[in-house]
Structure formats: structure tokens, C-alpha cells
Jmol script that loads the backbone (N, CA, C; Angstrom):
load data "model"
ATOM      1  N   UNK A   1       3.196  -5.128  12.179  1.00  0.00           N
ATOM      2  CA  UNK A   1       3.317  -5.904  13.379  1.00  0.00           C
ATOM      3  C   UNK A   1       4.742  -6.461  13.455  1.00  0.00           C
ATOM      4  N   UNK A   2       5.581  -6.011  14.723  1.00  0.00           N
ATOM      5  CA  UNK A   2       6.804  -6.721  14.467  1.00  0.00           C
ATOM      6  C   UNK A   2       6.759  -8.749  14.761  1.00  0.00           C
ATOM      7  N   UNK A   3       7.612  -8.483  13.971  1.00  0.00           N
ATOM      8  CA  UNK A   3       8.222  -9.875  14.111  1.00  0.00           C
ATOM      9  C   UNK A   3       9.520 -10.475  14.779  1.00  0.00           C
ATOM     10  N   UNK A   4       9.289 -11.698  15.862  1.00  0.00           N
ATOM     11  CA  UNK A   4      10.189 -11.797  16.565  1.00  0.00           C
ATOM     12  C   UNK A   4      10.823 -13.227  16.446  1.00  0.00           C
ATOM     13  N   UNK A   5      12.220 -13.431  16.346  1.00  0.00           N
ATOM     14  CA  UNK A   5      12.637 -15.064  15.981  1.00  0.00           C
ATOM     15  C   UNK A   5      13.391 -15.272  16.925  1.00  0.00           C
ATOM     16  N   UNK A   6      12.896 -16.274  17.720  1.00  0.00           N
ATOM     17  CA  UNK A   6      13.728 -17.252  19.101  1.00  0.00           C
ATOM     18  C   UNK A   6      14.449 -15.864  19.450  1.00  0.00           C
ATOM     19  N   UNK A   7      13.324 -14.843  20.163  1.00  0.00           N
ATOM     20  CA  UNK A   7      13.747 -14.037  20.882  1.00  0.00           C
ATOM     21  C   UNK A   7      14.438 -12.379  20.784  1.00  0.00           C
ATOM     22  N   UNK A   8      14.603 -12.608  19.234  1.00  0.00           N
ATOM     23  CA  UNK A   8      15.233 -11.328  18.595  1.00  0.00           C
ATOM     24  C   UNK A   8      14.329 -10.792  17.644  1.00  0.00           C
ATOM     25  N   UNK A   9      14.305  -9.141  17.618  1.00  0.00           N
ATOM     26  CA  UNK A   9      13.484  -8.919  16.502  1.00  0.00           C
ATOM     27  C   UNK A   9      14.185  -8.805  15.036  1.00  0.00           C
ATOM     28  N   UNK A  10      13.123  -8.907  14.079  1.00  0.00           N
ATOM     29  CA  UNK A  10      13.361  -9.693  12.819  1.00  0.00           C
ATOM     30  C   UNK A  10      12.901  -8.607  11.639  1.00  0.00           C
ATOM     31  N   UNK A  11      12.342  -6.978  12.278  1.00  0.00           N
ATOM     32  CA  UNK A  11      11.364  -7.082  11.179  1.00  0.00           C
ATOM     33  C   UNK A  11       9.871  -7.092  11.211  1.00  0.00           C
ATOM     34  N   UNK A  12       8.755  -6.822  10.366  1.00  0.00           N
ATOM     35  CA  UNK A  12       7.949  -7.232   9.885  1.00  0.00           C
ATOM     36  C   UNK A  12       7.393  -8.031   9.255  1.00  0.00           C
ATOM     37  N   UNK A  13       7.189  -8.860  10.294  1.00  0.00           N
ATOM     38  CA  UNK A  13       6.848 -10.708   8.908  1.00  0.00           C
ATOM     39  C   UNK A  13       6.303 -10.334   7.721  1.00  0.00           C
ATOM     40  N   UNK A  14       6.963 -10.998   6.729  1.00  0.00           N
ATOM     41  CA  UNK A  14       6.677 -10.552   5.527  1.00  0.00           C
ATOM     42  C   UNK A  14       5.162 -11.601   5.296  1.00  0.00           C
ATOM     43  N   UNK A  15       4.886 -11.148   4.131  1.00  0.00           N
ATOM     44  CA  UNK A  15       3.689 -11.743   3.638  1.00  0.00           C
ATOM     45  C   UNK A  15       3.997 -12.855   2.450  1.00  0.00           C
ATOM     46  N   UNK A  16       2.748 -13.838   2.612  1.00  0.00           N
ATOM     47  CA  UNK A  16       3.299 -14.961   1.788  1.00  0.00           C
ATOM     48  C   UNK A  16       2.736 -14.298   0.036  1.00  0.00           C
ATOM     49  N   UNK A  17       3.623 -14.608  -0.394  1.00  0.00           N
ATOM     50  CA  UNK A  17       3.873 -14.192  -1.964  1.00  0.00           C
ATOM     51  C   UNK A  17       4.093 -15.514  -2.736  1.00  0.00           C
ATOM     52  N   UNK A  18       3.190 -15.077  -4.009  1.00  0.00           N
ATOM     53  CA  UNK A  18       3.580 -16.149  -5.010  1.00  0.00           C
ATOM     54  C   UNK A  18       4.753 -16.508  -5.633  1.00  0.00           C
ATOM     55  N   UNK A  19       6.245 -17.695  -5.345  1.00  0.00           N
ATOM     56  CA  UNK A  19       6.959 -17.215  -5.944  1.00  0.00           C
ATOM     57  C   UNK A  19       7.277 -17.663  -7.643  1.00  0.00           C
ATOM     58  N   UNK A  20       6.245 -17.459  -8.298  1.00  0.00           N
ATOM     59  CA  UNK A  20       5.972 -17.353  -9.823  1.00  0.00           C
ATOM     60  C   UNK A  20       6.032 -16.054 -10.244  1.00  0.00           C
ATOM     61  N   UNK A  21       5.114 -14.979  -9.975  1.00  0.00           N
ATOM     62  CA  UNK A  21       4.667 -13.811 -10.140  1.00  0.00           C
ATOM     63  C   UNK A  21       5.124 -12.749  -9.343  1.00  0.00           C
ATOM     64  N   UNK A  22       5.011 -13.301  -7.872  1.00  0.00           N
ATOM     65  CA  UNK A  22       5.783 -12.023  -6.846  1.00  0.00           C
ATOM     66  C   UNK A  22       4.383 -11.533  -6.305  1.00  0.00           C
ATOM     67  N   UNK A  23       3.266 -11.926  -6.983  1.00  0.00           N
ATOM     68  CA  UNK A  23       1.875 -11.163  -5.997  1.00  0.00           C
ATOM     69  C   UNK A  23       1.931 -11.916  -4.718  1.00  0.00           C
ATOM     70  N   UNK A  24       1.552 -10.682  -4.054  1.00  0.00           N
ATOM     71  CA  UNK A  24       1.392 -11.353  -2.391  1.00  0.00           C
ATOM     72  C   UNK A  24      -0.307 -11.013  -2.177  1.00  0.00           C
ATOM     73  N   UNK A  25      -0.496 -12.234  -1.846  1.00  0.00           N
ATOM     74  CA  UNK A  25      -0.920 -13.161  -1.241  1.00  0.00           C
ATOM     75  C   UNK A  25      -2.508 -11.996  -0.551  1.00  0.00           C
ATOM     76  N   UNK A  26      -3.719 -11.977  -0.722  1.00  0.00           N
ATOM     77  CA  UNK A  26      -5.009 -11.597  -0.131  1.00  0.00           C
ATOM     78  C   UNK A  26      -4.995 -12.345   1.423  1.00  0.00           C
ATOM     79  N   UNK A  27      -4.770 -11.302   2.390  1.00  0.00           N
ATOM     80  CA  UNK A  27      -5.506 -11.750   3.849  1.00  0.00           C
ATOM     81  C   UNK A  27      -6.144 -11.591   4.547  1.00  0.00           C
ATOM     82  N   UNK A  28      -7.359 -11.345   3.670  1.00  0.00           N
ATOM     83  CA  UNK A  28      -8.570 -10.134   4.171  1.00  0.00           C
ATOM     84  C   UNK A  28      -9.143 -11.344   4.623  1.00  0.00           C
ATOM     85  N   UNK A  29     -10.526 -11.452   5.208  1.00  0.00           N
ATOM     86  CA  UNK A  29     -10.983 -12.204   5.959  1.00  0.00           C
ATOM     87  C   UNK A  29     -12.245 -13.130   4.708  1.00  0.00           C
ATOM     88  N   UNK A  30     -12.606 -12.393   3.891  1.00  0.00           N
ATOM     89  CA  UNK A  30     -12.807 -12.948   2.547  1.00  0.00           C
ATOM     90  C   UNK A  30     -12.062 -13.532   1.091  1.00  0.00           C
ATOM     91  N   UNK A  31     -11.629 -14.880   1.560  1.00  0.00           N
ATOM     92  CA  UNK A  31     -10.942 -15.453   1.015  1.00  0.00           C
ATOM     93  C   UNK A  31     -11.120 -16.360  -0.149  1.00  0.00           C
ATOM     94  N   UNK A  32     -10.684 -16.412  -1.104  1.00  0.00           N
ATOM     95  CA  UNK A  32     -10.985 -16.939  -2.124  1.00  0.00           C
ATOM     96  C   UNK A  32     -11.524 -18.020  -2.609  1.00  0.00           C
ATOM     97  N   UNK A  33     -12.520 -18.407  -3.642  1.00  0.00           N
ATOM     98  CA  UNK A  33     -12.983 -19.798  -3.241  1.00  0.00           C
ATOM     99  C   UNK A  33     -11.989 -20.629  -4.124  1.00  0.00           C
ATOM    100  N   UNK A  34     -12.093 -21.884  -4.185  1.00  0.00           N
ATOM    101  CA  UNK A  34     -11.855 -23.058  -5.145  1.00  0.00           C
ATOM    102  C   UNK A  34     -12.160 -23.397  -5.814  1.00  0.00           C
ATOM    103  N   UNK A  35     -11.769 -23.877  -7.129  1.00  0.00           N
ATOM    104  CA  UNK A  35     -12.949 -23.955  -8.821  1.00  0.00           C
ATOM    105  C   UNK A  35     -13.802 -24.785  -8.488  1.00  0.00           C
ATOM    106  N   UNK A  36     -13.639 -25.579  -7.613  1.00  0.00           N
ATOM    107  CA  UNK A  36     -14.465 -26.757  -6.402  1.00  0.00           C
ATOM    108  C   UNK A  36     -16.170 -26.169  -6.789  1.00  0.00           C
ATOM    109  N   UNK A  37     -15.641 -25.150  -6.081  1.00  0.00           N
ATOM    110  CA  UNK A  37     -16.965 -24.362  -5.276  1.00  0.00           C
ATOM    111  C   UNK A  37     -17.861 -23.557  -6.852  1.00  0.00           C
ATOM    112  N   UNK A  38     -17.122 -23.547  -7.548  1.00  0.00           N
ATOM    113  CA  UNK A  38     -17.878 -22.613  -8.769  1.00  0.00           C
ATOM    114  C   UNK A  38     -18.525 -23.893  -9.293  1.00  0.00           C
ATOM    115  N   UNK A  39     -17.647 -24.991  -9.907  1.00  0.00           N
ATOM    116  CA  UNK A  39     -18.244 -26.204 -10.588  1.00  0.00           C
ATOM    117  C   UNK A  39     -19.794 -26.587  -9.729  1.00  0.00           C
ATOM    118  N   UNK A  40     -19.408 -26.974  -8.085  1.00  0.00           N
ATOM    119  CA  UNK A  40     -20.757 -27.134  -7.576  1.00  0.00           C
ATOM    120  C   UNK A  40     -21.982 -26.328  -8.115  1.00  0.00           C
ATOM    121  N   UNK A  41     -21.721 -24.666  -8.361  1.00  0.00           N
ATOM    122  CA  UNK A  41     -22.952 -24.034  -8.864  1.00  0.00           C
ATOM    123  C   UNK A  41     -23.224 -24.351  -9.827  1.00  0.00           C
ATOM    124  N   UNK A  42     -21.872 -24.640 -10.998  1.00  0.00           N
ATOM    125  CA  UNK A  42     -22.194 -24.936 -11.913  1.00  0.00           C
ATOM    126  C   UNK A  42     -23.798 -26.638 -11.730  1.00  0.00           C
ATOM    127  N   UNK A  43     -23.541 -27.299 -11.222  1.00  0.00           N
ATOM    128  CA  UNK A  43     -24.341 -28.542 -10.916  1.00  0.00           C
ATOM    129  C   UNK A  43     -25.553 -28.573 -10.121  1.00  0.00           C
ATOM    130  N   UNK A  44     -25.344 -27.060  -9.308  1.00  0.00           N
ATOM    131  CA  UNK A  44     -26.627 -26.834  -8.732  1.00  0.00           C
ATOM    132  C   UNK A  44     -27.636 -26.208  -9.753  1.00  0.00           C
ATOM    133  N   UNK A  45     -27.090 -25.615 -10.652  1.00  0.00           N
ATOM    134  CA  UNK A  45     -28.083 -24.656 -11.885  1.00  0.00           C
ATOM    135  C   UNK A  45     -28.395 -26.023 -12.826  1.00  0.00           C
ATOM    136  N   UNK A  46     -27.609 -26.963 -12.870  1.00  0.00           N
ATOM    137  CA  UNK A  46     -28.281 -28.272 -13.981  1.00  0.00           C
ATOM    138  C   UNK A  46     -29.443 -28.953 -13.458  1.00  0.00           C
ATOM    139  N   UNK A  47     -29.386 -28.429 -12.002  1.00  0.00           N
ATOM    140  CA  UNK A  47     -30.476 -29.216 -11.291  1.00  0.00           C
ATOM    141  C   UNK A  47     -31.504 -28.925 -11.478  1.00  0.00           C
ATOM    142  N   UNK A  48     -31.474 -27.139 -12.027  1.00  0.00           N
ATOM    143  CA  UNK A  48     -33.047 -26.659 -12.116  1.00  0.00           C
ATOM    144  C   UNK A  48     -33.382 -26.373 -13.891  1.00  0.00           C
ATOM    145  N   UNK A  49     -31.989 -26.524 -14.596  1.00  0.00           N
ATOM    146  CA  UNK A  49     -31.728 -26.353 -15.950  1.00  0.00           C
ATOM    147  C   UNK A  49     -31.076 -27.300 -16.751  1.00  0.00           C
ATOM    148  N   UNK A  50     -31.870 -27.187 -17.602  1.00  0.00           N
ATOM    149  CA  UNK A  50     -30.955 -28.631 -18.637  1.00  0.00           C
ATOM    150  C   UNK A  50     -29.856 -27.815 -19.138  1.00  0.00           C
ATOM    151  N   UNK A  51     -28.648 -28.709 -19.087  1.00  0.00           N
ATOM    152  CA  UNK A  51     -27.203 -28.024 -19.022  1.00  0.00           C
ATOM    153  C   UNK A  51     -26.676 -29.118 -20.007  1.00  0.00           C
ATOM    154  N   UNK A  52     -25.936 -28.997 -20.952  1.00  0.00           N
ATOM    155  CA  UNK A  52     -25.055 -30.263 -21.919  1.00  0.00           C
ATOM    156  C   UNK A  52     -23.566 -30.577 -21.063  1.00  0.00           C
ATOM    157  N   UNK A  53     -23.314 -31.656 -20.953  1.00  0.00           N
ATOM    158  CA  UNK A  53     -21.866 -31.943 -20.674  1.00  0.00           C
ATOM    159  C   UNK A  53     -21.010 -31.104 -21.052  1.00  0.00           C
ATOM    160  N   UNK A  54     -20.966 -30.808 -22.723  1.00  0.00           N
ATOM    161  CA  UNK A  54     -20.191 -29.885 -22.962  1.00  0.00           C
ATOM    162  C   UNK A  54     -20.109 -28.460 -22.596  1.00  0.00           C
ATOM    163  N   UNK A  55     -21.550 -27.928 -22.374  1.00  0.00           N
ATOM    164  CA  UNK A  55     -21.529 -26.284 -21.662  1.00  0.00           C
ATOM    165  C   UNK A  55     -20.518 -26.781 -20.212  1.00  0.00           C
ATOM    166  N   UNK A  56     -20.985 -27.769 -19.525  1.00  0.00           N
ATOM    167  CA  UNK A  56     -20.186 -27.872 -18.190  1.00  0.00           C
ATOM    168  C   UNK A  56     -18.607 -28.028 -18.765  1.00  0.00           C
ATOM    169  N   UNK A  57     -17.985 -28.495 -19.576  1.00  0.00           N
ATOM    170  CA  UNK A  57     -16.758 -28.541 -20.039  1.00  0.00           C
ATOM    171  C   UNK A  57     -16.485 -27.008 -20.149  1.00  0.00           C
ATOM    172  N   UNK A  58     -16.882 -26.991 -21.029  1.00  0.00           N
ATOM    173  CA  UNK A  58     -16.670 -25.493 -21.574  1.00  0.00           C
ATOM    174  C   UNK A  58     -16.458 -24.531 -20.572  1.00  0.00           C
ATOM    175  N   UNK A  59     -17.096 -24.138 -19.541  1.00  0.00           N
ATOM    176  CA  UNK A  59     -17.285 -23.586 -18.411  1.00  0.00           C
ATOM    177  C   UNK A  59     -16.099 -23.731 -17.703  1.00  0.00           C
ATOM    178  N   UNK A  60     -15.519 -25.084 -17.172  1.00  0.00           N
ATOM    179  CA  UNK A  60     -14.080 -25.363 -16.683  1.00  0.00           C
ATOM    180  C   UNK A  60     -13.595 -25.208 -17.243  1.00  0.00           C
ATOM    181  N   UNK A  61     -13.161 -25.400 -18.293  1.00  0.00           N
ATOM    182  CA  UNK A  61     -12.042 -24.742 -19.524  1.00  0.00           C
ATOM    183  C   UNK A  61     -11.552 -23.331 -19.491  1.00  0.00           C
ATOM    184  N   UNK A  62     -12.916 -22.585 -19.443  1.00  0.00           N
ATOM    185  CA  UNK A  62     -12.629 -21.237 -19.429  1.00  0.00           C
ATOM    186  C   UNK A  62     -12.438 -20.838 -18.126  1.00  0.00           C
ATOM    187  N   UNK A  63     -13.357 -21.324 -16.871  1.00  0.00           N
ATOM    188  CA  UNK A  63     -12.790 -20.893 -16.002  1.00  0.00           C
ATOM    189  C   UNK A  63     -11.092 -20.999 -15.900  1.00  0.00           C
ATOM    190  N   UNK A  64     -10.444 -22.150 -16.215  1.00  0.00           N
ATOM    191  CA  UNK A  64      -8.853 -22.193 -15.702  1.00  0.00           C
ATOM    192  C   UNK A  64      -8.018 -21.702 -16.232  1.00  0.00           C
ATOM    193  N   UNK A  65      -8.642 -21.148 -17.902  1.00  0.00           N
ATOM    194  CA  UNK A  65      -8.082 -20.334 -18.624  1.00  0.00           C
ATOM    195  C   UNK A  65      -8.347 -18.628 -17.804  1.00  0.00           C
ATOM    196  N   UNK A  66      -9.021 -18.237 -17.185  1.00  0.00           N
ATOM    197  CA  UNK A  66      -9.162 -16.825 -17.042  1.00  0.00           C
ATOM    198  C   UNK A  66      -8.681 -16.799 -15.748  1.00  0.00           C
ATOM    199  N   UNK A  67      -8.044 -18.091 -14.656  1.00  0.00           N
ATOM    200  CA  UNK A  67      -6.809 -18.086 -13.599  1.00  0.00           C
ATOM    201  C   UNK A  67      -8.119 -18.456 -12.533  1.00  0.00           C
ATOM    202  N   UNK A  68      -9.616 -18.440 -12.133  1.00  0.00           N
ATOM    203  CA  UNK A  68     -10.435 -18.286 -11.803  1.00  0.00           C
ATOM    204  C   UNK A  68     -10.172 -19.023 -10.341  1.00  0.00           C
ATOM    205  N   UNK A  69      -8.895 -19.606  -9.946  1.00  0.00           N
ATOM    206  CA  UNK A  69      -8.621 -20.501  -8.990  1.00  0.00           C
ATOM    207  C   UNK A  69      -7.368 -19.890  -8.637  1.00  0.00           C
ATOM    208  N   UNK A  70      -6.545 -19.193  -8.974  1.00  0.00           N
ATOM    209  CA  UNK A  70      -5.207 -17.632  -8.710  1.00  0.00           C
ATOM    210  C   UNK A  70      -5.991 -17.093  -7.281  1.00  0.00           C
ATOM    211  N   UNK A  71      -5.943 -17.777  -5.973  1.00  0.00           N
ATOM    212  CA  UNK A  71      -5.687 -17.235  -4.783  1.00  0.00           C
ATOM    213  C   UNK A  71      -4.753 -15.894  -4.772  1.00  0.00           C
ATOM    214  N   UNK A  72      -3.930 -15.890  -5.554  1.00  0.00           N
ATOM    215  CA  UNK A  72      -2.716 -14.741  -5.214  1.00  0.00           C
ATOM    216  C   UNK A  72      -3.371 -13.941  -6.300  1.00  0.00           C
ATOM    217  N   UNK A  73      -3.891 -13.917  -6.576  1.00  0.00           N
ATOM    218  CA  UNK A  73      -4.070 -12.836  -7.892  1.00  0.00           C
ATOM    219  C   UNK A  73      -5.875 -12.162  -8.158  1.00  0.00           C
ATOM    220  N   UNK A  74      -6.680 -12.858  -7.427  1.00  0.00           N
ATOM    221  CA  UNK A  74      -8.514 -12.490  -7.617  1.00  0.00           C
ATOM    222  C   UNK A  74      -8.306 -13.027  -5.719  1.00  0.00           C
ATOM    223  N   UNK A  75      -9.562 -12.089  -5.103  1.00  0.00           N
ATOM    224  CA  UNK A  75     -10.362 -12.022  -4.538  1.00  0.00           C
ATOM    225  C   UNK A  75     -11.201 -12.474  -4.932  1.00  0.00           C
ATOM    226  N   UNK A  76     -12.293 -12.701  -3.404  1.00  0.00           N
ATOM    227  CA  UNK A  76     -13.623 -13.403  -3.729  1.00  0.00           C
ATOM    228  C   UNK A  76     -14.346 -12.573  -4.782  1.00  0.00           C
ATOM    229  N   UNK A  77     -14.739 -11.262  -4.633  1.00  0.00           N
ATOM    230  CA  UNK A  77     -15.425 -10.533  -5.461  1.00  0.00           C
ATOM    231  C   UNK A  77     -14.988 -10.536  -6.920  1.00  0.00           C
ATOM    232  N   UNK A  78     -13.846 -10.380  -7.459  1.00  0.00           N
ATOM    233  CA  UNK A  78     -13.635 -10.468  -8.403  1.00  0.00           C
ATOM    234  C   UNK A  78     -13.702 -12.037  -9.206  1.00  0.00           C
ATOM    235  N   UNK A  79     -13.903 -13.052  -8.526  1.00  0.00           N
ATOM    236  CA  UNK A  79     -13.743 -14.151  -9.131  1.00  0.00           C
ATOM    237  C   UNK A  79     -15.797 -14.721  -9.349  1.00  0.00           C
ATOM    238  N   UNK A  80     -16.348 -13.731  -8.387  1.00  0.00           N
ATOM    239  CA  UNK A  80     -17.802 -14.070  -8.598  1.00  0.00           C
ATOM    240  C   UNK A  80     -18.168 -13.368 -10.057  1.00  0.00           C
ATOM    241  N   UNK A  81     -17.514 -12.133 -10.371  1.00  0.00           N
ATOM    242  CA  UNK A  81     -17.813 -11.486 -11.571  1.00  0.00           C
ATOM    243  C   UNK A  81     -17.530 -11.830 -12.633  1.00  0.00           C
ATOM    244  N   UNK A  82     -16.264 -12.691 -12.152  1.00  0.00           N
ATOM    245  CA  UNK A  82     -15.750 -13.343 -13.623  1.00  0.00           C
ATOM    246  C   UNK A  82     -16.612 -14.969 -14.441  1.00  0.00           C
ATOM    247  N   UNK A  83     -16.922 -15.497 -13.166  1.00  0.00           N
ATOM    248  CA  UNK A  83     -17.958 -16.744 -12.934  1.00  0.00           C
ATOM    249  C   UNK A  83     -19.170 -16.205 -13.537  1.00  0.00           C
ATOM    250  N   UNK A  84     -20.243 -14.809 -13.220  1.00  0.00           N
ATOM    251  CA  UNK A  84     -21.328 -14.524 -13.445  1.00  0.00           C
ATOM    252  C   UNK A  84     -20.657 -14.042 -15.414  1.00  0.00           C
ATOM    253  N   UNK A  85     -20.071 -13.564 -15.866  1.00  0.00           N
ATOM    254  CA  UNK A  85     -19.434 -13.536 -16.961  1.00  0.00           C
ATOM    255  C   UNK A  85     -19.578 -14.740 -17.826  1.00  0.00           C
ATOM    256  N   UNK A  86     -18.840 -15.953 -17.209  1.00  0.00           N
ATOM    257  CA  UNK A  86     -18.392 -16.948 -17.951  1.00  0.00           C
ATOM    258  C   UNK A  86     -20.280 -17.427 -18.011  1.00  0.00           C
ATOM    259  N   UNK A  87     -20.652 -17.892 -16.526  1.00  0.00           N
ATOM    260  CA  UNK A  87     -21.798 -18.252 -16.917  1.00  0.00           C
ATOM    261  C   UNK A  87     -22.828 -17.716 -18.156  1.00  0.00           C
ATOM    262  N   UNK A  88     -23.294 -16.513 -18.231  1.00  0.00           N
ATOM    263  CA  UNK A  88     -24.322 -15.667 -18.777  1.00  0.00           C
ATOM    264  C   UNK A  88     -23.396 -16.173 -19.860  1.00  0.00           C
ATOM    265  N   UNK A  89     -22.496 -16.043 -20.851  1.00  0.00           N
ATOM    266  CA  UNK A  89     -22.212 -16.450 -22.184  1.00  0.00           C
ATOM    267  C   UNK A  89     -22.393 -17.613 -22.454  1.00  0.00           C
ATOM    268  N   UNK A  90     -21.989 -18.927 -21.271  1.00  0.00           N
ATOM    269  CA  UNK A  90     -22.024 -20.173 -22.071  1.00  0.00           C
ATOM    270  C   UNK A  90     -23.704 -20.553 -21.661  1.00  0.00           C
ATOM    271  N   UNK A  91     -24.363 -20.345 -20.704  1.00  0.00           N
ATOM    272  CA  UNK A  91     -25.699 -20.797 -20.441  1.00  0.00           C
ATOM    273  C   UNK A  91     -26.527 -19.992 -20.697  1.00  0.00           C
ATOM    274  N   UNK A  92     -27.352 -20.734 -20.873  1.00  0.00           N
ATOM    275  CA  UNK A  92     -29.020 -19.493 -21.103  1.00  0.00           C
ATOM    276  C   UNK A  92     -29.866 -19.921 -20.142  1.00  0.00           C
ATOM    277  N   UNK A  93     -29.375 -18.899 -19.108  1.00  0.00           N
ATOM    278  CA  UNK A  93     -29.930 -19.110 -17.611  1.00  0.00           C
ATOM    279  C   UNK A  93     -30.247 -17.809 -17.389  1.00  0.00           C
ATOM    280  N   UNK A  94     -31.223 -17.107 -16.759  1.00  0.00           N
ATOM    281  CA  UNK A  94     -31.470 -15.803 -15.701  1.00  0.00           C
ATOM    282  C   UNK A  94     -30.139 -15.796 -15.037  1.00  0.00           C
ATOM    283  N   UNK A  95     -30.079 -14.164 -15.212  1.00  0.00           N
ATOM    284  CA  UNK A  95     -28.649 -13.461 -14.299  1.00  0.00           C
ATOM    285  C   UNK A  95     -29.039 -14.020 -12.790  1.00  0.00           C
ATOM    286  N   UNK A  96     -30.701 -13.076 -12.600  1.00  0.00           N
ATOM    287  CA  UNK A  96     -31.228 -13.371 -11.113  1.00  0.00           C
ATOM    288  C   UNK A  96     -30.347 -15.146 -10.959  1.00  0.00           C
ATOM    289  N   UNK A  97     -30.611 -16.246 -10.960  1.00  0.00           N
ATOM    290  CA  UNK A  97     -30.810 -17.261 -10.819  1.00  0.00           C
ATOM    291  C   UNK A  97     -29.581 -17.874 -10.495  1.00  0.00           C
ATOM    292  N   UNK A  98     -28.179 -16.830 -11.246  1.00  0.00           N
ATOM    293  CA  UNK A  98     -26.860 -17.056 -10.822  1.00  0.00           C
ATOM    294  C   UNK A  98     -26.665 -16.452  -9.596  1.00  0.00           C
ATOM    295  N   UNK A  99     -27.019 -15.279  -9.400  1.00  0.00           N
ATOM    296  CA  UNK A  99     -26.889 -14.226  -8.823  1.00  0.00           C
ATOM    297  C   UNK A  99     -27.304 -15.026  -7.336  1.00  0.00           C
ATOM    298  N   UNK A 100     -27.908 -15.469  -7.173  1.00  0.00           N
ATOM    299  CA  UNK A 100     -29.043 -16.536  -6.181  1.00  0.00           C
ATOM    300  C   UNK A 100     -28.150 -17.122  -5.326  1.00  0.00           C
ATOM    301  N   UNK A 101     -27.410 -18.418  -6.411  1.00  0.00           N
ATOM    302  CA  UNK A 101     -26.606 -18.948  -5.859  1.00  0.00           C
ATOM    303  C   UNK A 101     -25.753 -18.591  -5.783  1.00  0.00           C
ATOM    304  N   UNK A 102     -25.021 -17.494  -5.909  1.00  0.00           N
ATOM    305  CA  UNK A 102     -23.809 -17.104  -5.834  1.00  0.00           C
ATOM    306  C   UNK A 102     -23.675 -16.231  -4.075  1.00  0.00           C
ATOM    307  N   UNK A 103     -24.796 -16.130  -3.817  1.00  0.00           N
ATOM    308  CA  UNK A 103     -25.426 -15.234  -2.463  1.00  0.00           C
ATOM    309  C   UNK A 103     -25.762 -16.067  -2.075  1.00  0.00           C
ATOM    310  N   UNK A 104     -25.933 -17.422  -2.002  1.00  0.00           N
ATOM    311  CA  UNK A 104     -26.315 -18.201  -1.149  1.00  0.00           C
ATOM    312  C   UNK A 104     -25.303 -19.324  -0.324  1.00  0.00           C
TER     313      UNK A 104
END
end "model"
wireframe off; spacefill off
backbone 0.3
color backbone group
């Protein structure tokens, strides 16, 4: 799509890029969530499962260690797989039951 500045063309607007890494930037219409949004599941599954403070630690830990909040770097899909991952090792919960809320 060209790009036009106060009247002149410019080009192809570039895309916003990380400037740490240089990845540019997902603008698909499925956009990435926020560790926000994983922790909530995490709190919705304590609701139906006894969960220790520390599994919930543990869980954020690793999520921020594996980038799980890297907009520029995971898609939605890939960051649900990595979540259904982290979960199934630190909890002893049904896949179904992640799987649930993660679709919901």
C-alpha cells in the first residue's frame, strides 16, 4: 500500500518493528494476548482446583522466562501452546479443562 507524506509519495509504510531484535511486528487481526490474560486463567482454574501460591509463581516465572508476553515475536496461537505446555507440567489439571478456557 503506498504511502503518502503531506502530499508526496514516500514508499511503502514500513511496519512497526522491534527496535531490540528487528522482528516486525504481527498485524493479523489475531493479536496477541497479555500475561494479564494467561494469569486470569491461571485464577480461573484455582477456582475449580486447589492451586499453591507457589505453582501460581512458578507459572509467571516461567511464563516471562519463555517471552510469553513478546507481541513481536509469538502470535496468539503460539503463545496458547506454550501456556497449555507450561500449565500441564506445573499443574495437575485435565488438558480438556485448559483447553476450555483457553476457547472460551
Amino acid at each position: 500500500m503506498p504511502y503518502f507524506y503531506k502530499g508526496r509519495e514516500r514508499g511503502l509504510k514500513p511496519h512497526p518493528y522491534c527496535a531490540e531484535c528487528g522482528l516486525v511486528k504481527n498485524l493479523s487481526s489475531e493479536r496477541p494476548r497479555q500475561i494479564g490474560y494467561f494469569i486470569n486463567l491461571i485464577a480461573k482454574i484455582g477456582n475449580r482446583y486447589k492451586i499453591a501460591q507457589v505453582q501460581v509463581r512458578l507459572m509467571v516465572l516461567e511464563m516471562q522466562q519463555q517471552g510469553l508476553e513478546d507481541s513481536y515475536g509469538m502470535d496468539r496461537q503460539q503463545q496458547e501452546k506454550l501456556f497449555l505446555k507450561i500449565a500441564k507440567r506445573c499443574l495437575n489439571v485435565p488438558e480438556r479443562v485448559i483447553l476450555e478456557l483457553i476457547g472460551s
